[in-house]
DRENKOL-648971 format. One record per residue (C-alpha): residue number from 0; residue in three letters; y, z, x. Coordinates in Angstrom, 1 decimal, padded with zeros to 4 digits, always signed. Layout:
REM DRENKOL-648971
KOLSE   pos   code        Y        Z        X
KOLSE   NUM    Ala        Y        Z        X
...
***
This chain:
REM DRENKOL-648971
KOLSE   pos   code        Y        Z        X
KOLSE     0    Unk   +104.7   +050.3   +065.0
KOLSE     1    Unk   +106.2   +051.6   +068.3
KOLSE     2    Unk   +103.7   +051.4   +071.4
KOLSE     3    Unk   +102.5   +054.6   +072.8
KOLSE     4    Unk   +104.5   +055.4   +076.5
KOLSE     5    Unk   +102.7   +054.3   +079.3
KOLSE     6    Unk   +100.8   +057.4   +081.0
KOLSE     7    Unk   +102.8   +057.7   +083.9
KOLSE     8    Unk   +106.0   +057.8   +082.0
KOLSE     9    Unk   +104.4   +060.2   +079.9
KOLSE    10    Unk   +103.3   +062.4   +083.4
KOLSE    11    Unk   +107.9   +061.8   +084.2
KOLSE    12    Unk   +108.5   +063.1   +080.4
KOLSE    13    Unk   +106.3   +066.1   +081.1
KOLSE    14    Unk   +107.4   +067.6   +084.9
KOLSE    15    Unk   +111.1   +066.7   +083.4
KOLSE    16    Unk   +110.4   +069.6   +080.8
KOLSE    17    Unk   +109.1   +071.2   +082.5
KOLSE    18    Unk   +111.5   +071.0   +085.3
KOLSE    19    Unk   +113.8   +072.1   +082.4
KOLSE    20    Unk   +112.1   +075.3   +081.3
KOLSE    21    Unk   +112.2   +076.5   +085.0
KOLSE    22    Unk   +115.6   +075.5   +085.9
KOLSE    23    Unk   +117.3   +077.6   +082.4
KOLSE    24    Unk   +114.5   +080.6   +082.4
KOLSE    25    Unk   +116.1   +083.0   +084.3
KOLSE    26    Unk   +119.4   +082.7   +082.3
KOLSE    27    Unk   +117.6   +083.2   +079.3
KOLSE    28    Unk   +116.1   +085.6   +080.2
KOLSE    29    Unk   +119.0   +087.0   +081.7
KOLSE    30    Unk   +120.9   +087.7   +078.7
KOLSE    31    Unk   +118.2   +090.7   +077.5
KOLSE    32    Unk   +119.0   +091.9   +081.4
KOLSE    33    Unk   +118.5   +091.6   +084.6
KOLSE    34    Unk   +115.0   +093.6   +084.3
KOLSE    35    Unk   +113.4   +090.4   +082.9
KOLSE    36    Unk   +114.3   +088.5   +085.2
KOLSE    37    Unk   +113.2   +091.2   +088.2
KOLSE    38    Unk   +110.1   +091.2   +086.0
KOLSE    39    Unk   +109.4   +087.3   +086.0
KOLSE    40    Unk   +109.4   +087.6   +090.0
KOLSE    41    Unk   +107.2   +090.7   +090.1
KOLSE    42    Unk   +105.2   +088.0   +088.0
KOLSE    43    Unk   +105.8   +085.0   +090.5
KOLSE    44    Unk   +104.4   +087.2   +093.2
KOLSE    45    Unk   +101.4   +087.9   +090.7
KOLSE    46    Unk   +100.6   +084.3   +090.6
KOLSE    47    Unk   +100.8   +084.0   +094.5
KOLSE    48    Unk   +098.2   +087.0   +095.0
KOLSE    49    Unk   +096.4   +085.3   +092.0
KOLSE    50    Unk   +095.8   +082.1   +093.7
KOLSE    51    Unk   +095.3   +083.2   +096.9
KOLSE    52    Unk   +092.2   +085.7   +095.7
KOLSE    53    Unk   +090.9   +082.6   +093.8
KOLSE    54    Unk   +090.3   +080.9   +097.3
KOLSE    55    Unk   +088.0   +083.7   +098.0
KOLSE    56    Unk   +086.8   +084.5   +094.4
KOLSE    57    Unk   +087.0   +081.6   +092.4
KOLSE    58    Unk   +086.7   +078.6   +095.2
KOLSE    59    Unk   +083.7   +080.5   +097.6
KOLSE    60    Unk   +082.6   +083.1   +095.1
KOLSE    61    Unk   +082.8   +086.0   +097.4
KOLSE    62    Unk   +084.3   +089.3   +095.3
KOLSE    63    Unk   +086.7   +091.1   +097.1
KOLSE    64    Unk   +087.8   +093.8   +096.0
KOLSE    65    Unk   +090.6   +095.1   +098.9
KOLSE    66    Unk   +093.0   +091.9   +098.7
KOLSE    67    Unk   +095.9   +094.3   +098.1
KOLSE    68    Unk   +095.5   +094.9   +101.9
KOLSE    69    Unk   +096.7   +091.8   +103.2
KOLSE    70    Unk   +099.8   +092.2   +100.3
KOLSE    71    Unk   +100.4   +095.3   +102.4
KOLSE    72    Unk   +099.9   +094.0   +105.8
KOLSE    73    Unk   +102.5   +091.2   +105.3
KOLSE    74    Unk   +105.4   +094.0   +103.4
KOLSE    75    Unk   +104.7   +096.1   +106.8
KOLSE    76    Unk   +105.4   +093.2   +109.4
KOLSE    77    Unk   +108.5   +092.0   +106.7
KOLSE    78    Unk   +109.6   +095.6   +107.1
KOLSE    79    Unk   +109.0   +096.7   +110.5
KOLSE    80    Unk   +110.8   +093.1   +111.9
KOLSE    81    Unk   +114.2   +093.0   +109.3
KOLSE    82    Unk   +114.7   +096.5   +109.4
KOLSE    83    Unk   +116.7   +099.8   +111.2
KOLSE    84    Unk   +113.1   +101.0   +111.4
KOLSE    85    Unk   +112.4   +099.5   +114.9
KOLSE    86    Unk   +116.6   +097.8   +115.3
KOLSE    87    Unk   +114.7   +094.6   +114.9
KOLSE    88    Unk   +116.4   +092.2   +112.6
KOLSE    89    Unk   +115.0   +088.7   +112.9
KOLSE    90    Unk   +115.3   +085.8   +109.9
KOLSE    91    Unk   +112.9   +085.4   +107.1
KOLSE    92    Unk   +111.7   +082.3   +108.1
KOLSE    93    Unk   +110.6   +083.6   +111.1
KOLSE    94    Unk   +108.8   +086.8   +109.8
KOLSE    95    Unk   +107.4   +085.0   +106.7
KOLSE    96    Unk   +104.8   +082.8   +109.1
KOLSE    97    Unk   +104.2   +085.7   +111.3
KOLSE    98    Unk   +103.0   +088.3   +108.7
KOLSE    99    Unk   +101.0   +085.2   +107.3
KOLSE   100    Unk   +099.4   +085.2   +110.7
KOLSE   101    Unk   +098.9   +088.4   +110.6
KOLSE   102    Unk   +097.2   +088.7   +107.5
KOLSE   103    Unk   +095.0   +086.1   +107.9
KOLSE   104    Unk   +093.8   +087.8   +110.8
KOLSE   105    Unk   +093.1   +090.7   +109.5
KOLSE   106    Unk   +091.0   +088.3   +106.6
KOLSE   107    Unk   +089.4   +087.0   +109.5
KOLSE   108    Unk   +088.3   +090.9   +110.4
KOLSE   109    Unk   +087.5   +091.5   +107.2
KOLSE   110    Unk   +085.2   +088.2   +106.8
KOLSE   111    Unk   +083.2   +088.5   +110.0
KOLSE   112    Unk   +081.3   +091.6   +108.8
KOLSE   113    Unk   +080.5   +090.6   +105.5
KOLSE   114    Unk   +079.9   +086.9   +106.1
KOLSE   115    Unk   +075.8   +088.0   +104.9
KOLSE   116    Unk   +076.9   +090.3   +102.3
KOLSE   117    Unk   +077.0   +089.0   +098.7
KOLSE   118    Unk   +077.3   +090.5   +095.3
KOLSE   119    Unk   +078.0   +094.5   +094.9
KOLSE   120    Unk   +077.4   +094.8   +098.7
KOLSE   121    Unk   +080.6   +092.9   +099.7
KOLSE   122    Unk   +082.8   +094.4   +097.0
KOLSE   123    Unk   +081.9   +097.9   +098.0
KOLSE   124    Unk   +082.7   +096.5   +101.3
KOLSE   125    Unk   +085.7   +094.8   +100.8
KOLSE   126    Unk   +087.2   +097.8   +098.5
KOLSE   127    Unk   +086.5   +100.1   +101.6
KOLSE   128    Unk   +088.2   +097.5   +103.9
KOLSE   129    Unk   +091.2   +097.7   +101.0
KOLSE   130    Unk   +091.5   +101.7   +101.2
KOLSE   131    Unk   +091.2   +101.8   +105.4
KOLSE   132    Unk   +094.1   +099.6   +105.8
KOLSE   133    Unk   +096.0   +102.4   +103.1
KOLSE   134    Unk   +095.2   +105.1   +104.6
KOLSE   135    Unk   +096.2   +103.8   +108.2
KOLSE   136    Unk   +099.7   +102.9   +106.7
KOLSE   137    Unk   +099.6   +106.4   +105.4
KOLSE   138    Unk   +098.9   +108.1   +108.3
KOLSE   139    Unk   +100.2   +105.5   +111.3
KOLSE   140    Unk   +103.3   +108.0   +111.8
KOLSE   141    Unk   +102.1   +110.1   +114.9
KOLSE   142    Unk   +102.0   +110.2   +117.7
KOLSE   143    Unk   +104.0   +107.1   +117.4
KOLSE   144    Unk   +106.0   +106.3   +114.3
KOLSE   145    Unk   +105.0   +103.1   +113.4
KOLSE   146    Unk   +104.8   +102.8   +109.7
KOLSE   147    Unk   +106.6   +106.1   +108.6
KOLSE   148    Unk   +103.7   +107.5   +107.3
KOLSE   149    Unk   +104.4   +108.2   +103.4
KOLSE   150    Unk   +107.9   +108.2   +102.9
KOLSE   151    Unk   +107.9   +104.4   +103.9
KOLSE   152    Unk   +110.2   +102.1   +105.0
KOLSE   153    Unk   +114.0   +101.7   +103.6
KOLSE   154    Unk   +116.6   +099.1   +104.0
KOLSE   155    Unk   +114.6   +096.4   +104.7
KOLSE   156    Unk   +116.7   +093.1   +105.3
KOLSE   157    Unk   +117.2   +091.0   +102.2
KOLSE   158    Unk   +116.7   +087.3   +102.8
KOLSE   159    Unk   +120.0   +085.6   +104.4
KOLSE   160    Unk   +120.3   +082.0   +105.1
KOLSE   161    Unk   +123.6   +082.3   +107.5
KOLSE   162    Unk   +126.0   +084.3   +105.4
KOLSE   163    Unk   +124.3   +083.5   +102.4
KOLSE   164    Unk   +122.3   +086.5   +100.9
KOLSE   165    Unk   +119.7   +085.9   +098.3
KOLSE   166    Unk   +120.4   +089.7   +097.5
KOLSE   167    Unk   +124.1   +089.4   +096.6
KOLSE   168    Unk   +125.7   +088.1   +093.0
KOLSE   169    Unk   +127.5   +085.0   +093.4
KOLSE   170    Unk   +129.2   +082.4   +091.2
KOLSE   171    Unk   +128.3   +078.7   +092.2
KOLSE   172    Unk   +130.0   +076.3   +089.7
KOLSE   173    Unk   +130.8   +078.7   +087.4
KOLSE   174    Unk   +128.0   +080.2   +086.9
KOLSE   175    Unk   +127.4   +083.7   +087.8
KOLSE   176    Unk   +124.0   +083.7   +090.3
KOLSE   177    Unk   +122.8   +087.3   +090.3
KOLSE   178    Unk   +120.5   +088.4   +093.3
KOLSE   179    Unk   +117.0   +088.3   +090.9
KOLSE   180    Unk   +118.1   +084.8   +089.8
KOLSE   181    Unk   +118.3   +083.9   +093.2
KOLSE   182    Unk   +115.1   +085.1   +094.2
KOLSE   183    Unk   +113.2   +083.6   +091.1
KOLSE   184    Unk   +114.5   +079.9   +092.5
KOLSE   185    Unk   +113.3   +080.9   +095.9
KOLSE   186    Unk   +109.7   +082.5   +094.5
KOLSE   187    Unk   +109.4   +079.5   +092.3
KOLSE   188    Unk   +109.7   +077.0   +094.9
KOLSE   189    Unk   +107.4   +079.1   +097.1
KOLSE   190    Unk   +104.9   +078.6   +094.0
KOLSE   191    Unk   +105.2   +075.2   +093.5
KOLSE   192    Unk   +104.2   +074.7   +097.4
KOLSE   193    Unk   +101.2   +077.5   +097.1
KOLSE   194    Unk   +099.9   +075.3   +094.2
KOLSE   195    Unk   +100.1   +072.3   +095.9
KOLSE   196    Unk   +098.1   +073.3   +099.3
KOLSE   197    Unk   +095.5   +074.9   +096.5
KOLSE   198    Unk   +095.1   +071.4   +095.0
KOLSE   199    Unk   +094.6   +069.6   +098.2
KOLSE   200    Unk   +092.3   +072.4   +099.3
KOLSE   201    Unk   +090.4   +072.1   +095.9
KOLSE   202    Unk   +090.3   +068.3   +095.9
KOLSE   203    Unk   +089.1   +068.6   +100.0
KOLSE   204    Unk   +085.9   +068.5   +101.6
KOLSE   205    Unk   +086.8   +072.2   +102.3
KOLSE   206    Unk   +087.3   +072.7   +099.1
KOLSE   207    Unk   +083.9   +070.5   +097.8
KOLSE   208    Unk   +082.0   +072.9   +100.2
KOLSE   209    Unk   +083.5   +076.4   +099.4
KOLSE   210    Unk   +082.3   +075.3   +095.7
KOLSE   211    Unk   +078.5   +074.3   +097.2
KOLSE   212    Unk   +078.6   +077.7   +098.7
KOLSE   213    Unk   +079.5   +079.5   +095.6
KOLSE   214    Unk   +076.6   +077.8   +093.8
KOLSE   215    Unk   +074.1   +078.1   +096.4
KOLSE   216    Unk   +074.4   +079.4   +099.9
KOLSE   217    Unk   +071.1   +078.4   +101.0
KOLSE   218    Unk   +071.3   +074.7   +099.4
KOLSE   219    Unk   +074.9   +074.3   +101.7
KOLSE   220    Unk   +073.1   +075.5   +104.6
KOLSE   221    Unk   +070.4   +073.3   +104.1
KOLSE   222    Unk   +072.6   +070.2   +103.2
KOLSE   223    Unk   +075.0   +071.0   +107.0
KOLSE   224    Unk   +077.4   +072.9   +105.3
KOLSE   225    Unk   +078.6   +076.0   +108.1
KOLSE   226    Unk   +078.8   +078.4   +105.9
KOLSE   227    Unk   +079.4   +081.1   +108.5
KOLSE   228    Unk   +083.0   +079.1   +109.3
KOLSE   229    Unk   +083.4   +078.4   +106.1
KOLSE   230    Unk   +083.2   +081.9   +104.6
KOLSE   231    Unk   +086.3   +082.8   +107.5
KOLSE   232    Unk   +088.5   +080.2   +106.5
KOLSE   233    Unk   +088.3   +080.9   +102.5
KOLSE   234    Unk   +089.1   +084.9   +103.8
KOLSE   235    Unk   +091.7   +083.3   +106.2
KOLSE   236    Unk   +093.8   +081.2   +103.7
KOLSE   237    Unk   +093.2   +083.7   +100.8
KOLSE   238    Unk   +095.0   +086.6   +102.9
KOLSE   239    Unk   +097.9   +084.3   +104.3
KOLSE   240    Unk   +099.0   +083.9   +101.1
KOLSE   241    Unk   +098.7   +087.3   +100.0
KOLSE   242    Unk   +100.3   +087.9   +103.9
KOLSE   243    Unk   +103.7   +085.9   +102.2
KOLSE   244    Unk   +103.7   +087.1   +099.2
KOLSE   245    Unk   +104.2   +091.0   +100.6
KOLSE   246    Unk   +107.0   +089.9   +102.7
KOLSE   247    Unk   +108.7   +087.9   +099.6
KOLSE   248    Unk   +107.8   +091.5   +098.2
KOLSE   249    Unk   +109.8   +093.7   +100.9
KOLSE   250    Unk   +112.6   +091.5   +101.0
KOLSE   251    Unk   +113.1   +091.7   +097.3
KOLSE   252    Unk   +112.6   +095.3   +097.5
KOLSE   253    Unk   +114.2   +096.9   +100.5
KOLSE   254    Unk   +111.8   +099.8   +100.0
KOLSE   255    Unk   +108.0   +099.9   +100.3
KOLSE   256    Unk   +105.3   +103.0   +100.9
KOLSE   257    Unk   +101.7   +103.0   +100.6
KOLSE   258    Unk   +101.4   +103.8   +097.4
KOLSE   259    Unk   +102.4   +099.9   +096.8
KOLSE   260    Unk   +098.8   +098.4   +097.9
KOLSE   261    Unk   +096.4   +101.5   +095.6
KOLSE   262    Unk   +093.0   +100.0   +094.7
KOLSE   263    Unk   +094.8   +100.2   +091.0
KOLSE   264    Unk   +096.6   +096.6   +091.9
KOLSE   265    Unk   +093.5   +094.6   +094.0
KOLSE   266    Unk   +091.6   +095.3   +090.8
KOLSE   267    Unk   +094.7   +094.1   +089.0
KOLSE   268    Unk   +094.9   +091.1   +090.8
KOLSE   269    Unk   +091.1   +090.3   +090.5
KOLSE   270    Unk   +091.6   +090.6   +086.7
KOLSE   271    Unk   +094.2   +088.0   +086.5
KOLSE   272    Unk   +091.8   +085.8   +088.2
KOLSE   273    Unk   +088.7   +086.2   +086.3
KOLSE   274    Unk   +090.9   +086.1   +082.9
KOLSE   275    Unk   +092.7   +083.2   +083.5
KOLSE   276    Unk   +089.7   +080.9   +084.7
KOLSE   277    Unk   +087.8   +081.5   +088.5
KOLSE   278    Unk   +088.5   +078.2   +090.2
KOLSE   279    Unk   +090.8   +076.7   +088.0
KOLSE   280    Unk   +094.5   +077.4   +089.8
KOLSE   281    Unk   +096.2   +076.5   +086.5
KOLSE   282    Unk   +094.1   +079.1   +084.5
KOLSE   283    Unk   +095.0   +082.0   +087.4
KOLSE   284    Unk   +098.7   +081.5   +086.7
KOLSE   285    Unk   +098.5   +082.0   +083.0
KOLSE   286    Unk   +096.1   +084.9   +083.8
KOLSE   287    Unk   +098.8   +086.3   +086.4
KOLSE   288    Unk   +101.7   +085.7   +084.1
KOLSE   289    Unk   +100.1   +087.3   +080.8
KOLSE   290    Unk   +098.8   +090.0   +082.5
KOLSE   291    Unk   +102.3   +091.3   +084.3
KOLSE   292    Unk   +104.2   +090.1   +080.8
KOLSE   293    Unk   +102.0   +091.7   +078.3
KOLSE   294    Unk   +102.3   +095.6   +080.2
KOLSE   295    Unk   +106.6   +095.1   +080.4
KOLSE   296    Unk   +106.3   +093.9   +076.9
KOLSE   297    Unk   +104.4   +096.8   +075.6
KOLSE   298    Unk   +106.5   +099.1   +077.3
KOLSE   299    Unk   +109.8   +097.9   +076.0
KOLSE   300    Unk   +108.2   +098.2   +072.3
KOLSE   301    Unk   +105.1   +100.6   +071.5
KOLSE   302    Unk   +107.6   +103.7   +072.2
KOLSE   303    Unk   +110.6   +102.5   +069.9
KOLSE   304    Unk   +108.1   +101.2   +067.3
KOLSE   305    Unk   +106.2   +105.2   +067.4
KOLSE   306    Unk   +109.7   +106.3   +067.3
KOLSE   307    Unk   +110.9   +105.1   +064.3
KOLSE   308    Unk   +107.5   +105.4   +062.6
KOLSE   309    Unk   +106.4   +108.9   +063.6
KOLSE   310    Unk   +109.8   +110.6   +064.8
KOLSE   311    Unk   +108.3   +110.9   +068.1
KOLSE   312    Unk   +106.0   +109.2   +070.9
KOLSE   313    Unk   +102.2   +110.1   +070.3
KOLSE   314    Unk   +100.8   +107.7   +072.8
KOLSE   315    Unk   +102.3   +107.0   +076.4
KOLSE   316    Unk   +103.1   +103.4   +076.2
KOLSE   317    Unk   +100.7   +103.6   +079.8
KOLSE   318    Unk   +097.9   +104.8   +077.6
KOLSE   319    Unk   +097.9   +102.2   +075.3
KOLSE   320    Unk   +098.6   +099.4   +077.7
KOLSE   321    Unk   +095.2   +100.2   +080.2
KOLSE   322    Unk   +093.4   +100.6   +076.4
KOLSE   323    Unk   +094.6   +097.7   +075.4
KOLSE   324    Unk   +093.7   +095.9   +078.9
KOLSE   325    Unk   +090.1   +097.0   +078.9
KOLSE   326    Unk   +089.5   +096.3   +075.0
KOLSE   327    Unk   +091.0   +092.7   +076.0
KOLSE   328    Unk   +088.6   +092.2   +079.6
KOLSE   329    Unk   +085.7   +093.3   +077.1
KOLSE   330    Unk   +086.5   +090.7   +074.2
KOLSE   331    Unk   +086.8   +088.2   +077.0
KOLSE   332    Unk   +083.5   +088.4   +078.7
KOLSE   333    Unk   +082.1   +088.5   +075.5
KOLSE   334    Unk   +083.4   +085.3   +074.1
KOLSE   335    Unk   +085.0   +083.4   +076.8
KOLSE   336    Unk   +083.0   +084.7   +080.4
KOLSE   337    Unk   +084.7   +081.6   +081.7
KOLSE   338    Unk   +088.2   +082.8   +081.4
KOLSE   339    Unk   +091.0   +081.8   +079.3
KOLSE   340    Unk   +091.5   +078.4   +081.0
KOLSE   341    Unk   +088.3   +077.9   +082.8
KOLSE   342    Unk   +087.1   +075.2   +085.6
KOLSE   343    Unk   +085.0   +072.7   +084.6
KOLSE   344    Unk   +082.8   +073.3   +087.4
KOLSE   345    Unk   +082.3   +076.9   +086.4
KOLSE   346    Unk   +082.2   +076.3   +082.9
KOLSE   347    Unk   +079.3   +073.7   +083.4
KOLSE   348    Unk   +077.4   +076.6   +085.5
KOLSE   349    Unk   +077.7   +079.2   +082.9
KOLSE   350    Unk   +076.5   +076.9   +080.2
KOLSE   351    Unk   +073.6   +076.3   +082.3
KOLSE   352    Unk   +072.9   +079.9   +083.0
KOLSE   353    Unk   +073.4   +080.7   +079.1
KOLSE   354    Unk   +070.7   +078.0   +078.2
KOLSE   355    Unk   +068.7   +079.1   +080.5
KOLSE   356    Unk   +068.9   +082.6   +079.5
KOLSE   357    Unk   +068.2   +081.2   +076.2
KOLSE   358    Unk   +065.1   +079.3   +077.2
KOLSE   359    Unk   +063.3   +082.6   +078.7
KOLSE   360    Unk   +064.0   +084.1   +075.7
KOLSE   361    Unk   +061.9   +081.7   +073.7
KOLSE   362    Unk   +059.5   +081.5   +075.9
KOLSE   363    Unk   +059.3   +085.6   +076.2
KOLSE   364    Unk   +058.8   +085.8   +072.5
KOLSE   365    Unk   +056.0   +083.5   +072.5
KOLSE   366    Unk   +054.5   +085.6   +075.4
KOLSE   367    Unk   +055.0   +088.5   +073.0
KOLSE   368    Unk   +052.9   +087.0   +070.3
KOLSE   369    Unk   +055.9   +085.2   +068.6
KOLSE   370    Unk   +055.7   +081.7   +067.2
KOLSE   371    Unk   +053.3   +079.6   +069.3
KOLSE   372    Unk   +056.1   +076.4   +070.1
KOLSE   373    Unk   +052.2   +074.2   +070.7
KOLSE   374    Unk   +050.8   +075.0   +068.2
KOLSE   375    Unk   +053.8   +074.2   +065.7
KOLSE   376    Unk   +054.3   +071.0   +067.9
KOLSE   377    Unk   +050.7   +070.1   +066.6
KOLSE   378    Unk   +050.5   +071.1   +063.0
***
């Protein structure tokens, strides 16, 4: 009988397959066309708004509900500093960190309001914070033209490294490179960083206290926890990486408006978060990926399948994928509250809650002249 590998060769085998899977993806995928593979981005960039709301949702437990803002603050400073908009046309690597900047100081904005606002009263406020920063990208085209107003910003810089252009279709060693496939190895190293400062943060003493918070603000306080700093840095982080993930977005784009960053995607976003797991970064990505798979997916086959059933489309494809959205969100609160691949952390607090939901319960009956648990004890 063969031994069992030892666990860290095991851990090798694994991020070897893994490595694998990722590496021959977009060629796979590639052979159904190019729009799967411009899909899987659009779902890399997903994941990076996914894990960057969980800082604020999932690590702190504040609900925000305008995280799409600090998507669109860090497309606008992409656009308006590699673009004819302004003549400016400066490298990627140098606008990437500064719309990151910038979006986490408009986080920091955001979180020093709020920072004694919890429950319904911060998402109404956040959601308003969300649809400010929308309309002043809509409107920020007089008396100065800053943003275009509307009709948005056009030929945005793709992302050059010298004359290497991540935008262009090359062959490197026979094989043919097209500009998505490019992207997806630059998004999925980008990914594989964001995850990384998310475990560190998670496994920190920043991280340790953003989860006391969550569970009880007035136990942190009490235990020397500043919550007030705190608070700021989970709104900080969460909007840089939203702040990175718009200019990943512009870049890939050339073109964005304000009609990118609606209400429509922050609730989108938050989705992804609470179906995958809140506080488990693992459990976001799946969330992100299924839910910016599953829509593409339906699109692609619930109007040839009508077609060749009926003769003719009865249902919008868009219809049936928001019916099909809500009827899952509803099924998963009901059996899974904790998400698809929940924290352990937050599946140890619901369990509590549940019992001791279930525990009141009991003891309401009894009050109601239900079974007397005493006297049962005794007879």
């Amino acid at each position: 009988m063969k031994p069992a590998p030892a666990p860290h060769l095991r851990l090798f085998i694994g991020i070897a397959l893994i490595a694998v899977v990722l590496a021959v993806l977009p060629f796979a995928l590639a052979w159904q066309g190019t729009a799967w593979v411009r899909i899987l981005n659009q779902a890399i960039l997903y994941c990076l708004l996914a894990l960057g709301l969980n800082i604020v949702v999932g690590f702190a437990g504040l609900l925000d509900l305008g995280y799409i803002a600090f998507y669109g603050v860090g497309a606008y400073v992409y656009a308006l500093l590699a673009s004819p908009h302004f003549g400016i046309h400066l490298p990627f690597w140098v606008i990437l960190p500064i719309g990151a900047a910038f979006a986490c100081l408009f986080g920091v904005l955001l979180g020093t309001p709020t920072l004694k606002l919890r429950g319904d009263y911060l998402a109404i406020v956040t959601l308003g914070f969300g649809e400010i920063i929308r309309i002043i990208l809509n409107n920020l085209s007089n008396p100065v033209n800053i943003t275009n107003g509307p009709q948005g910003i056009y030929l945005i810089d793709p992302f050059r490294i010298g004359s290497f252009s991540l935008s262009q279709n090359e062959t490197i060693g026979g094989l043919l490179f097209s500009g998505p496939v490019k992207y997806y190895y630059f998004l999925v190293i980008v990914l594989l960083v964001v995850i990384g400062i998310n475990l560190r943060l998670q496994n920190s003493r920043i991280g340790r206290a953003w989860e006391a918070i969550r569970e009880d603000e007035i136990a942190a306080r009490a235990m020397g926890i500043n919550t007030r700093n705190m608070k700021l840095l989970a709104f900080a982080m969460g909007a840089s990486f939203g702040g990175v993930a718009g200019g990943v977005f512009s870049a890939i784009q050339g073109f964005i408006s304000p009609e990118s960053f609606t209400l429509t995607e922050s609730v989108m976003v938050l989705a992804m978060v609470v179906l995958g797991g809140m506080g488990n970064i693992f459990g976001v990505v799946v969330g992100a990926l299924l839910l910016a798979f599953i829509p593409e997916v339906l699109r692609y086959t619930v109007g040839p399948v009508q077609n060749a059933v009926f003769g003719h489309t009865i249902i919008e494809p868009e219809v049936i994928r928001m019916l099909l959205f809500g009827f899952a969100l509803v099924l998963m609160m009901l059996f899974r509250p904790a998400g698809i691949w929940p924290s352990a952390t937050r599946k140890r607090e619901l369990d509590a809650r549940r019992g001791g939901d279930d525990a009141d319960a009991d003891a309401n009956q009894a009050t109601d002249g239900g079974p007397d648990p005493v006297k049962g004890a005794s007879a």
